[in-house]
C-alpha positions, 0 to 999 in steps of 0.5 A: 500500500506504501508504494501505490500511495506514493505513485503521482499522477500529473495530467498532460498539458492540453494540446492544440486538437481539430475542432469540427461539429460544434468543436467535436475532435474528429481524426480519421485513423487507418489500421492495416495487419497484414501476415502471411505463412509459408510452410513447405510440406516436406520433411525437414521443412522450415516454417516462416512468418512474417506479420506487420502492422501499421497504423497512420493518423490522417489529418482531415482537411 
């Protein structure tokens, strides 16, 4: 209890944000995964995997 009583929590300083629709924030965001698994059936045979991720924020104009 010691330690959660001595945590301190300091709020973010405000930051300039869009403001449309009677000052609604409105940002558009993109997700994208892709992934994709190889695996030659044979004996011996190695198994690649490559996975990635990205995410844009887009500014709307």
């Amino acid at each position: 209890m010691a330690d959660l009583d001595a945590e301190v929590a300091v709020p973010l300083p405000r930051r300039q944000t869009m403001c449309y629709l009677g000052c609604v924030n409105v940002q558009n965001v993109i997700g994208v995964n892709l992934a994709i698994a190889v695996n030659a059936a044979t004996i011996n045979s190695q198994a690649n995997a490559l996975a990635m991720q990205y995410l844009a924020s887009v500014n709307m104009p």
